[in-house]
PLY file of the C-alpha trace (Angstrom):
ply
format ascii 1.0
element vertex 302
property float x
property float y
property float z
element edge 299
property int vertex1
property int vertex2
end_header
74.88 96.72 97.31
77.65 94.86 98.81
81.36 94.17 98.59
81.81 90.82 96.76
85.16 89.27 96.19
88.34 91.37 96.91
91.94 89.87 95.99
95.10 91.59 96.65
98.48 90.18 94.84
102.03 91.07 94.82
105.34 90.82 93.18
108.73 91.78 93.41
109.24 92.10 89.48
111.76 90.54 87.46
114.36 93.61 87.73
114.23 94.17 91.76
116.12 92.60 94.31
113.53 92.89 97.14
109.67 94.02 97.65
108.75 97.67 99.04
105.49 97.44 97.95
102.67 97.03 100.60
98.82 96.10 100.65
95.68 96.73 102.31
93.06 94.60 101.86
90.44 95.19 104.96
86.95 95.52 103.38
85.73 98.22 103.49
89.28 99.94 103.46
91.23 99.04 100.52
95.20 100.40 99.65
98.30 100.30 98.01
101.37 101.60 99.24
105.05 101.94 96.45
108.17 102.95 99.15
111.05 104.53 97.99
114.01 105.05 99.86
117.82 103.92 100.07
118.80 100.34 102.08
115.46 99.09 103.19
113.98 102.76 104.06
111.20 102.02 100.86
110.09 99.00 102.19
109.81 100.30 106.03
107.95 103.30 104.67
105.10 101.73 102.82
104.86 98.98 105.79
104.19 101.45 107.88
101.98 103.60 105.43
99.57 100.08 105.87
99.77 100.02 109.13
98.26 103.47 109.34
95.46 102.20 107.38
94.99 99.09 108.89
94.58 100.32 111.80
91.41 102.62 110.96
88.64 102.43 113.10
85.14 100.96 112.20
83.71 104.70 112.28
85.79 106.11 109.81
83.90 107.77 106.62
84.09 109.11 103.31
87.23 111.02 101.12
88.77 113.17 104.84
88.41 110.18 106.99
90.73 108.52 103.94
92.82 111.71 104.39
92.63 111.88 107.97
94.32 108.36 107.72
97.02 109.07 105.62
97.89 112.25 107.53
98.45 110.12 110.26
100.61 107.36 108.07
102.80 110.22 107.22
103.13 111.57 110.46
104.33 107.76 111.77
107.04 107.74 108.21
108.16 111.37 109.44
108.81 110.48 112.87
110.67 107.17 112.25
112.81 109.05 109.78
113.52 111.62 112.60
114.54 109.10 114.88
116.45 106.62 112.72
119.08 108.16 110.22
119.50 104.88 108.63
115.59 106.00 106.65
116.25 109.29 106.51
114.35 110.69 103.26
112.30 107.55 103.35
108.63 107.83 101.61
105.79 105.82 99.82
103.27 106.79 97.85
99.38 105.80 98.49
96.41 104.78 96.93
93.83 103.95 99.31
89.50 103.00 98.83
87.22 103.33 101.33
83.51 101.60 100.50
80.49 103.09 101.37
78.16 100.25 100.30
74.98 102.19 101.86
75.40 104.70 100.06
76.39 103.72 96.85
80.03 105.32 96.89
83.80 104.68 97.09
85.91 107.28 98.20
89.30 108.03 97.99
93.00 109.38 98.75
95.69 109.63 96.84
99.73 110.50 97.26
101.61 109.52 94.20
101.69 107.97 91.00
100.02 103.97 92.60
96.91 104.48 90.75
92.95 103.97 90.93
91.01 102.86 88.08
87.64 101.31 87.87
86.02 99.01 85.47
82.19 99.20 84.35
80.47 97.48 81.24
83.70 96.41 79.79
85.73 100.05 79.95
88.42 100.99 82.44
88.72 104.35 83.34
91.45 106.10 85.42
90.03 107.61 88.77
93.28 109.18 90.21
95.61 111.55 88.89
99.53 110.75 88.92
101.09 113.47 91.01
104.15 112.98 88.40
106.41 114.71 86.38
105.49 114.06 83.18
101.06 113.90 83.97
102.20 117.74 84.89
104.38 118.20 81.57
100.84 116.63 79.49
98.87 119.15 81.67
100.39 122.33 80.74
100.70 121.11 76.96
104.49 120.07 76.93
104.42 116.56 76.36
101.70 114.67 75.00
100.25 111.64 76.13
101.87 109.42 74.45
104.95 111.08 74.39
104.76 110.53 78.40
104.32 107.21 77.86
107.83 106.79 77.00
109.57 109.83 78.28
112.73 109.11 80.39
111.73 110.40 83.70
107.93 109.28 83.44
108.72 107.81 86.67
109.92 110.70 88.59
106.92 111.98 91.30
105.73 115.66 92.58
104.25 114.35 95.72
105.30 111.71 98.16
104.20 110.30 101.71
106.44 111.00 104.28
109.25 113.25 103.70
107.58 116.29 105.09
105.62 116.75 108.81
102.97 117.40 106.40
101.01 115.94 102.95
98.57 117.29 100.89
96.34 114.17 100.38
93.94 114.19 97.26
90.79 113.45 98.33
87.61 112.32 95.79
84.34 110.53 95.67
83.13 108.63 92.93
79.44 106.94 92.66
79.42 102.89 92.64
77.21 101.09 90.31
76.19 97.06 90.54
79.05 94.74 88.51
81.50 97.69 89.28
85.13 96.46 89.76
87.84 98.83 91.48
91.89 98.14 90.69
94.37 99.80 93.09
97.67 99.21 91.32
101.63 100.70 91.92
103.39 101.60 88.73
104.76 98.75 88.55
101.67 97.68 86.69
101.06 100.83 85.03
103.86 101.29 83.63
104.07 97.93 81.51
100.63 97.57 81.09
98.12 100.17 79.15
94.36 100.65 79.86
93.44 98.03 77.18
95.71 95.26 78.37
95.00 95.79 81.60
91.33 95.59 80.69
91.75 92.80 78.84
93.63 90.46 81.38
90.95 91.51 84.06
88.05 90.52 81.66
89.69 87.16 80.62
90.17 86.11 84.11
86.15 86.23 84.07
86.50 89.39 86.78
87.39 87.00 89.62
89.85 89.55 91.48
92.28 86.63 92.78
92.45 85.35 89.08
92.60 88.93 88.01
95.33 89.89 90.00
97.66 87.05 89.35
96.73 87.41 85.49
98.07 91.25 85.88
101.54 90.57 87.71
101.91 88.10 84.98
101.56 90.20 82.14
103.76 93.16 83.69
106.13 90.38 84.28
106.11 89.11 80.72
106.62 92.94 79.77
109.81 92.99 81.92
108.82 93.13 85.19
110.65 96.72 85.80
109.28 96.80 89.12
108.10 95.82 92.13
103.79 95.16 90.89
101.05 95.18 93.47
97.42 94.93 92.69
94.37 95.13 94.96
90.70 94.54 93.15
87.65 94.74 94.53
84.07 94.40 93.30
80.31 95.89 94.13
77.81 93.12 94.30
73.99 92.86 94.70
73.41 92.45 98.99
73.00 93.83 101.87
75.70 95.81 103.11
78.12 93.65 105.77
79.64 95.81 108.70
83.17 95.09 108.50
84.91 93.18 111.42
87.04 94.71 114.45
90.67 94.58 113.90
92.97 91.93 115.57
93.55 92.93 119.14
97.74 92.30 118.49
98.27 91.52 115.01
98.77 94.08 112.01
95.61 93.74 110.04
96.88 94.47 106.55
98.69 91.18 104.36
101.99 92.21 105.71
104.34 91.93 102.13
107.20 94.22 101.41
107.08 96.89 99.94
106.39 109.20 98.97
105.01 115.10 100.28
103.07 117.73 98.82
105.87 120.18 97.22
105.63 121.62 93.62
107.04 120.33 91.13
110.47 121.20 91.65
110.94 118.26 94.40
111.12 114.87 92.42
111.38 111.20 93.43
112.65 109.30 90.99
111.94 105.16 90.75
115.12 103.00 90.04
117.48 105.51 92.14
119.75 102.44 94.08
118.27 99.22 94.93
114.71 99.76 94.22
114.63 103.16 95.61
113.54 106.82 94.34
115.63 110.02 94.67
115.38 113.37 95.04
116.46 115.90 92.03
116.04 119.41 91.88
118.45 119.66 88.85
116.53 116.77 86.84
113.58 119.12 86.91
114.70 122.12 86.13
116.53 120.38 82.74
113.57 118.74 82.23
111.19 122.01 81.72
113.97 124.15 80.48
113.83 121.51 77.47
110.17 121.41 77.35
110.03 125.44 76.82
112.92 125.51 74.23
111.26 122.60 72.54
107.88 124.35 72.80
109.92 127.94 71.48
111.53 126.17 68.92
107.98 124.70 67.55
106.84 127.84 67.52
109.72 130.06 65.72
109.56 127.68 62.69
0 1
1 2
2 3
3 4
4 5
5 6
6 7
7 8
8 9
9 10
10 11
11 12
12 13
13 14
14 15
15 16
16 17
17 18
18 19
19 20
20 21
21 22
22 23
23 24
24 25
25 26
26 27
27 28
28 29
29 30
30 31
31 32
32 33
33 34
34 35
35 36
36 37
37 38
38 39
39 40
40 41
41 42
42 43
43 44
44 45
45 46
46 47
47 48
48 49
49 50
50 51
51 52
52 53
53 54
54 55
55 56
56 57
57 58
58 59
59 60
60 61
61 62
62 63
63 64
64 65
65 66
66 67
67 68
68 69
69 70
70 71
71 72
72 73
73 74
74 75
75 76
76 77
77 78
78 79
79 80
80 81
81 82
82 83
83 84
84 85
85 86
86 87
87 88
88 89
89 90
90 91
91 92
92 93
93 94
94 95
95 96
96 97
97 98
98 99
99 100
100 101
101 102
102 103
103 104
104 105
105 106
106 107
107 108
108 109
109 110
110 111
111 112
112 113
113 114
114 115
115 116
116 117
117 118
118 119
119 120
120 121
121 122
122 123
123 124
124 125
125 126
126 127
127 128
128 129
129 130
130 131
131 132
132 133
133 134
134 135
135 136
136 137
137 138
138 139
139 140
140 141
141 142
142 143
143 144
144 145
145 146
146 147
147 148
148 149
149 150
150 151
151 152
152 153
153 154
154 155
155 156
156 157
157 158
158 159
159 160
160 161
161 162
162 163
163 164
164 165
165 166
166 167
167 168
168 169
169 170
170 171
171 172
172 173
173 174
174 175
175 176
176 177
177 178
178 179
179 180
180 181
181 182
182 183
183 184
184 185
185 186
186 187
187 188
188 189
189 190
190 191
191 192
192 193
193 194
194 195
195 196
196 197
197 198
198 199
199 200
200 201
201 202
202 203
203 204
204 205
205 206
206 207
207 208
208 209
209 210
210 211
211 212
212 213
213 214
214 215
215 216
216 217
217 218
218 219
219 220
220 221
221 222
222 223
223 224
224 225
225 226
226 227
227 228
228 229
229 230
230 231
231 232
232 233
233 234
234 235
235 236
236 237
237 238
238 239
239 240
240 241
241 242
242 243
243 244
244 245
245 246
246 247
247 248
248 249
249 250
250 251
251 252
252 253
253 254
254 255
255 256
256 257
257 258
260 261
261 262
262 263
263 264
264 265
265 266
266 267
267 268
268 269
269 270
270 271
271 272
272 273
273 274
274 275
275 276
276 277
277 278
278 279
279 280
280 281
281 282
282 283
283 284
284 285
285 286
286 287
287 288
288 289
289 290
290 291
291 292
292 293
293 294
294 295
295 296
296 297
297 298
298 299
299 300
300 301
């Protein structure tokens, strides 16, 4: 088994002034990277979230080398943040793949709602968890799916790159099959886009991740574009595995295109906060789950 054709596309959306969305795509390391932040804080933040992974060396294996590298990617966003005040608060989330073609495997870490999904026989099938607000509020029986769909703050995070000297990465391994394709995507796909449509645009582009992708940021686009949408897809072919080449002695090895901190959920980031930023809100989730429990109460009194 081998890595076959890899695309990655982006797209600053119909409703954003500028792109903080960043990419990966170095076979076998694979990422996506949503910044959020005031002025252009989001965008710096993501680019150098890729950076971090770019930058990976040739040795690096399975779900805590992935970790290991985005420990490191939010120890460069801390830093800068320390030592400029103009990105103070800055952060991305992350989505990153790393392919073990040996072995039969792709693993992964995960900061964020920029999701993971893969698609086998025909069915797509979410890999990572949204460290949001509302995928919380569905967990503990609140909201329900497809009252999250729609809910006001389905865009408000738990967990973030960069805002804290430390992250809690989530780490996973999933087995790889022949004819397996892999979609790294920021909300700004998943939010306009369902499993089935984004199924669907991915099968009528005949698979082919470059036709793929630019089928995807079209159909976010014609369902209003909200946000910035970057897609990275990847697929597991029949071969002999290929070692992957060195990096670039002096040149950033990730497509270099503009572009979030493990706390409960009482520390929110919020998408659409300024010009294409996220904030913080303590207050929004309090109201939030104060709501949720009367609303729960209130079901259950009648």
């Amino acid at each position: 088994m081998k890595i076959g054709r890899y695309a990655g596309v982006t797209d600053t959306g119909r409703r954003r002034t500028r792109n903080e969305d960043a990419l990966v795509v170095r076979p076998p390391l694979f990422a996506v990277a949503d910044g959020m932040g005031g002025a252009r804080a989001g965008e710096i933040a993501a680019r150098l979230a890729a950076e971090a992974l770019a930058s990976a060396r040739a040795d690096v294996a399975g779900e805590d080398g992935v970790a290991a590298l985005i420990e490191e990617a939010n120890r460069r966003i801390w830093e800068r943040s320390l030592a400029d005040p103009a990105t103070a608060g800055m952060g991305t989330t992350v989505t990153a793949a790393l392919v073990d073609a040996a072995g039969g495997t792709v693993s992964f870490g995960h900061v964020g709602d920029s999701r993971a999904y893969r698609l086998r026989d025909g069915v797509l099938e979410q890999l990572s968890t949204d460290h949001s607000l509302v995928a919380e509020l569905v967990e503990s029986g609140v909201l329900t799916p497809e009252e999250a769909e729609h809910h006001p703050q389905r865009s408000a995070i738990t967990r973030a790159l960069g805002t804290d000297p430390a992250v809690e990465v989530a780490g996973f391994t999933v087995d790889a099959q022949l004819g397996d394709l892999f979609l790294l995507c920021s909300d700004g796909l998943s939010a306009m886009l369902g499993d089935d449509a984004i199924a669907e645009a991915i099968e009528s582009a005949g698979r082919d991740p470059r036709a793929a992708g630019e089928a995807l940021v079209a159909a976010a686009n014609a369902r209003g574009g909200e946000d910035n949408i970057t897609v990275v897809l990847f697929e597991l072919v029949e071969g002999d595995p290929e070692s992957p080449p060195p990096p670039p002695a002096n040149e950033p090895s990730h497509e270099p295109v503009t572009a979030t901190l493990p706390e409960p959920a009482t520390d929110v980031h919020t998408h659409g906060a300024g010009p294409g930023g996220r904030i913080t809100s303590l207050a929004l989730v309090a109201a939030v789950l104060v709501l949720g429990l009367l609303g729960l109460y209130w079901g259950i009194s009648r």
